[in-house]
Residue, then its C-alpha position, 0 to 999 in steps of 0.5 A: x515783649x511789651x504788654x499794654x495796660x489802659x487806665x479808665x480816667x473821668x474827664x469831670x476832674x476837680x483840681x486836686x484830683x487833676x493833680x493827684x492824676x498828673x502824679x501818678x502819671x509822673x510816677x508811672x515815668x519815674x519808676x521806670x516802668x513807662x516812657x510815653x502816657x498816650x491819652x485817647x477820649x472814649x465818650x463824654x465822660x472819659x479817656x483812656x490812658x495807654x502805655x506800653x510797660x515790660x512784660x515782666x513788670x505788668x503785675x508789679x505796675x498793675x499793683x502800685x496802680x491799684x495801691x495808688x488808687x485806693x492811698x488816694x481814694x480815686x476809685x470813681x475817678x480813675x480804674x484800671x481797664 
């Protein structure tokens, strides 16, 4: 069974957060745990980010986020929601 998870990303991005964003999207891929990043606005300031991962593997991706995040110093920028 698949299970949903949706990032909260700012849409006001400097280029390096922009990147740092584009690379854990890129990684998310990578590892396997996604195949599509489908990208929503939801008001001014930002979008949502949704994919569709295996069940099994929710926790572990919730945490690499999680880990990503905080190595990154993302936390105004991007959450998981």
């Amino acid at each position: 069974m698949e299970k949903i998870i949706q990032l909260k990303v700012r849409k006001d991005l400097d280029p390096h957060q922009q990147l740092t964003i584009i690379k854990l999207k890129g990684s998310l891929i990578s590892k396997g745990y996604t195949e599509i990043i489908h990208i929503l606005d939801q008001d001014d300031e930002f979008h949502i980010n949704t994919f569709e991962t295996d069940a099994g593997q929710r926790n572990e991706v919730q945490q690499y986020i999680t880990a990503f995040i905080n190595a990154e110093n993302l936390l105004d920028t991007i959450s998981l929601k």
